[in-house]
C-alpha positions in Angstrom: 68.9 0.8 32.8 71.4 -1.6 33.6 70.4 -5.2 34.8 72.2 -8.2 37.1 71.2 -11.8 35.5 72.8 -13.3 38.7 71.1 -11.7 40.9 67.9 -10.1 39.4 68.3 -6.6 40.3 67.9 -2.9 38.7 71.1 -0.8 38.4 71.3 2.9 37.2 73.1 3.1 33.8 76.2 4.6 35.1 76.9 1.6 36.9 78.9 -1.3 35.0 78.9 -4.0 37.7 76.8 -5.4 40.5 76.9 -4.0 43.9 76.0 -7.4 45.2 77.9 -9.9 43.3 80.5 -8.1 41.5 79.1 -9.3 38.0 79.3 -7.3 35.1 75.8 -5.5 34.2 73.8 -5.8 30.7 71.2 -3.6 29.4 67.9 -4.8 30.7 66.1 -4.1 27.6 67.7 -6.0 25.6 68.1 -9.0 28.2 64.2 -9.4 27.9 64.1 -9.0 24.0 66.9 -12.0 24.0 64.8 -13.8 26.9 61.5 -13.8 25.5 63.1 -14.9 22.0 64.4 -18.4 23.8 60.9 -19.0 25.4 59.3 -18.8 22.1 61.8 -20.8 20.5 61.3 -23.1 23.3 57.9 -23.6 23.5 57.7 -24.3 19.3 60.2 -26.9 20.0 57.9 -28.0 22.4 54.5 -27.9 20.4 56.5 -29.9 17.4 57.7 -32.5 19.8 54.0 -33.0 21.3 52.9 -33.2 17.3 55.5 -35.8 16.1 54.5 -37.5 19.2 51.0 -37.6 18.5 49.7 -40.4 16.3 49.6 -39.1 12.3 46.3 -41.2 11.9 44.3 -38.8 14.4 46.2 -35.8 12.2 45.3 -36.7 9.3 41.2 -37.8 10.1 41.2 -34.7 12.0 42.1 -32.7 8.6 39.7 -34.6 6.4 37.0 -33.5 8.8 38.1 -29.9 8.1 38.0 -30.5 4.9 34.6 -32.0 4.6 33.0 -29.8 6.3 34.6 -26.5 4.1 33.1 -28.1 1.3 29.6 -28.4 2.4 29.5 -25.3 3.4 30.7 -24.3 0.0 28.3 -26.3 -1.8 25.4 -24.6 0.5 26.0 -21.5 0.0 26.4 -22.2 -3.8 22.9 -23.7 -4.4 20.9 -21.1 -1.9 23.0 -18.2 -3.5 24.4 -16.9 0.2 20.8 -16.6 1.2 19.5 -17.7 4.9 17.9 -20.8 4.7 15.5 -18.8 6.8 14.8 -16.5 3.7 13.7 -18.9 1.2 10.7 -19.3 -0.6 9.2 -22.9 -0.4 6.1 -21.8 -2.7 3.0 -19.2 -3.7 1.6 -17.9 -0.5 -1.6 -19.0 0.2 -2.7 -15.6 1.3 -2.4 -12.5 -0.6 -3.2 -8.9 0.9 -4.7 -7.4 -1.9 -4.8 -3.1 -1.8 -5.6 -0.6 -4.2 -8.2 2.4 -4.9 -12.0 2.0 -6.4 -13.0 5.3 -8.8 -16.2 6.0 -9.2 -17.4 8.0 -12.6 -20.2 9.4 -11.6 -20.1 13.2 -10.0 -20.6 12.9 -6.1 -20.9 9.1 -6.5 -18.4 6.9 -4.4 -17.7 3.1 -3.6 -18.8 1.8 -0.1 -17.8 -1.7 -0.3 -15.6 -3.7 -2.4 -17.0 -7.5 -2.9 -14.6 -10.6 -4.6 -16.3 -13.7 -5.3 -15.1 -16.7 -6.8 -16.9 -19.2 -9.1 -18.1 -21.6 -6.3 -19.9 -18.6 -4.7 -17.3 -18.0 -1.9 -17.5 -13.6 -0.9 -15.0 -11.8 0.6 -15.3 -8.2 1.2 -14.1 -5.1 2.6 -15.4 -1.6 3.5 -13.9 1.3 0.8 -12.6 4.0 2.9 -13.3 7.9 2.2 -10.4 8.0 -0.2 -11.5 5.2 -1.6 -8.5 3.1 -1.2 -9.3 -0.9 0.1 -7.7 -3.4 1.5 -8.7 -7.3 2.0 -7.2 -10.5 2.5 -7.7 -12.7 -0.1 -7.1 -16.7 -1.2 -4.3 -16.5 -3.8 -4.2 -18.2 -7.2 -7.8 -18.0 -7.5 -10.2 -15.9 -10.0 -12.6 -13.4 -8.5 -16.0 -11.6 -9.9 -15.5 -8.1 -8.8 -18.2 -5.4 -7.9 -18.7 -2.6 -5.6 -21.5 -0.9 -3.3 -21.6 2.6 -4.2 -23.7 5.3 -2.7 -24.4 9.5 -3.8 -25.0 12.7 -2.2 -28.2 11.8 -1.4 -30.1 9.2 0.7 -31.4 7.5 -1.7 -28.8 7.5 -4.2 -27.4 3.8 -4.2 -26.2 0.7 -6.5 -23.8 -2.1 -7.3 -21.3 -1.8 -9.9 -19.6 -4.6 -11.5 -16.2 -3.6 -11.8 -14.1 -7.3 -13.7 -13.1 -10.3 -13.2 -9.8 -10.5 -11.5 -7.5 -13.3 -11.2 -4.6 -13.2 -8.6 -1.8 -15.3 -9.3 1.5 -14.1 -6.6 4.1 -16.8 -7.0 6.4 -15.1 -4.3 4.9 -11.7 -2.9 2.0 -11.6 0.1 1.1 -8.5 -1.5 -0.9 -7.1 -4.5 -1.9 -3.8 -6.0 -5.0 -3.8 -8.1 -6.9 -0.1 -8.8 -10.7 -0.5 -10.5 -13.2 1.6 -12.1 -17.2 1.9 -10.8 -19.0 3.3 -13.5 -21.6 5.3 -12.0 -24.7 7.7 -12.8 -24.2 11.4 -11.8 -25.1 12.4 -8.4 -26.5 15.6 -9.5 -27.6 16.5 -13.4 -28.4 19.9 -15.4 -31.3 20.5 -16.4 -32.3 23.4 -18.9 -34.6 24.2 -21.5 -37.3 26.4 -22.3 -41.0 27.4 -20.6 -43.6 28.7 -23.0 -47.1 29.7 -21.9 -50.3 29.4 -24.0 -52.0 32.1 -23.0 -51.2 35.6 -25.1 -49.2 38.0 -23.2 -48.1 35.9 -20.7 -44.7 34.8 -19.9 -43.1 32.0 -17.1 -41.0 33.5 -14.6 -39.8 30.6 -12.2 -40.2 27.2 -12.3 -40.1 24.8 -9.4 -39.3 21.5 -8.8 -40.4 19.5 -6.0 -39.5 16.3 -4.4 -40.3 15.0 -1.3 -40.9 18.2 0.6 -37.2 19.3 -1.1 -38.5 22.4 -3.2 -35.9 23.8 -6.1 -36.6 26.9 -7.8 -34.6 28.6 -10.8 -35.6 31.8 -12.7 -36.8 31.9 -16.0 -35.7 34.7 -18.2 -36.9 35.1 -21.7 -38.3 31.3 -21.5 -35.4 30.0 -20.8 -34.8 28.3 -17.7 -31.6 26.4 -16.0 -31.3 24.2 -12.7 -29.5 21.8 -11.3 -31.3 18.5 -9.8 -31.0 15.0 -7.8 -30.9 12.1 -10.1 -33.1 9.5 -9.4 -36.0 11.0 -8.5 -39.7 12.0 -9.3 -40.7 15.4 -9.6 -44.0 17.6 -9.8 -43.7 20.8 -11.6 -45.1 24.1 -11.7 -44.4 27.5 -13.0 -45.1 30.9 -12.0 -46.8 33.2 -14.8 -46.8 36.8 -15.1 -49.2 38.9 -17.7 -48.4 42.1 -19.4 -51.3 43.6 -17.6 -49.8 42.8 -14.0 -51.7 39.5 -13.6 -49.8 36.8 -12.0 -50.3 32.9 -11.2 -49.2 29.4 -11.5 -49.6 26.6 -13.7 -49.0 23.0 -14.2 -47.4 21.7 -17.4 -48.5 18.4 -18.9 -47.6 16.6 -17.8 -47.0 17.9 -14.5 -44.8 15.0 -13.1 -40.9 14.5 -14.6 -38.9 11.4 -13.4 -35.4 12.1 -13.4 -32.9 9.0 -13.8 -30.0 9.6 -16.4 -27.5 6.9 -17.1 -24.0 6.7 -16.4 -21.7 8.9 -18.2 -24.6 11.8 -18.7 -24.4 14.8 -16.9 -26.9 17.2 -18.1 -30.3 16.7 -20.1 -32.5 19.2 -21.7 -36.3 19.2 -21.1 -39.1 21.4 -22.6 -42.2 22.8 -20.7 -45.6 24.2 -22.1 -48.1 25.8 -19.9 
């Protein structure tokens, strides 16, 4: 495309002068390329002129700024190690979320309640959930007495457990992990042994256990007898007797009672009956 600098028009290429003036025709391409060239030219010019016109006092406070300002920014990111001021640690938290699990030893035996207690007497607890995890806020750097509410299968079947001492010292984190261990007596115990009768040709054939209106039976076979109990509870025994000449009844050992109550880490006991 040609172009008319005189007169600012558009001519097809085939053309070589203006129709309205008579002037010869450039390319218009390159007019603008040249053009633009003297307008940027003209407008550094102009930018140095305003500069050298400017007062070199204000240039030169104007770069110390800059420069003061680049180095404390430099020097703050230096000592926080690019972290956000926001980020920073200023000290131990006072509060420390402390979570974990309580295991009980004992079979069918499991923690309730999970109690801290510092030396001036101050208690804080928390309920132990069924999987026997916890969780409880407590005051951090600070030493705690630990123990634990635990509970069995059965109603009555119930204790406290001191589980350590425990001293929580976080210097950064609002969270803690600490597991502990409630040693507790069996839920349930076994019980076996053997059932003689005094009287000749005789033998035992069952012996029963009852407790509270809760009657447990187990059969008795060549004297020898085997039955799994409640702990912590009183019994009254008897025994069922059968003769060789078809006779039958019941008797009571002696003595007749059996209080049942086996420490922790015993599971079974063996007991011995006469009748």
């Amino acid at each position: 495309m040609k172009y008319c600098k005189s007169c600012d028009k558009k001519y097809s290429d085939k053309l070589k002068f203006c129709e309205e003036c008579g002037g010869k025709l450039t390319d218009f391409v390159e007019s603008r390329k040249k053009e633009n060239v003297k307008k940027d030219e003209s407008n550094e010019k102009s930018i140095l002129k305003t500069l050298s016109n400017f007062p070199r006092k204000y240039i030169a406070i104007g770069v110390v700024v800059i420069l003061l300002i680049a180095f404390a920014l430099s020097r703050s990111n230096s000592s926080n190690g690019g972290i956000n001021d926001n980020a920073i640690q200023t000290g131990p938290p006072s509060e420390v979320t402390v979570t974990g699990n309580i295991q009980a030893s004992g079979q069918g035996t499991y923690a309730t309640k999970i109690i801290f207690t510092t030396s001036s007497g101050q208690s804080y607890s928390s309920s132990v959930y069924s999987d026997g995890s916890y969780s409880i806020s407590l005051s951090n750097q600070k030493s705690y007495i630990v123990s634990a509410i635990w509970s069995g299968q059965y109603s009555w079947q119930s204790g406290e457990c001191n589980l350590s001492s425990f001293n929580l010292n976080s210097l950064s984190s609002s969270t803690y992990q600490q597991n502990f261990y409630c040693p507790t007596p069996s839920s349930t115990v076994s019980i076996s042994g053997n059932v003689n009768t005094v009287g000749a040709g005789t033998h035992a054939t069952m012996i029963t256990f009852l407790n509270s209106g809760q009657r447990l039976t187990a059969t008795v076979n060549n004297g020898a007898y085997q039955i799994t109990l409640p702990n912590s509870a009183q019994y009254e025994i008897t025994v069922d007797w059968s003769g060789i000449a078809g006779y039958t009844g019941q008797c009571h050992p002696n003595p007749s009672t059996f209080s049942l109550s086996v420490d922790v880490g015993i599971n079974s006991e063996t007991v011995n009956w006469s009748c």
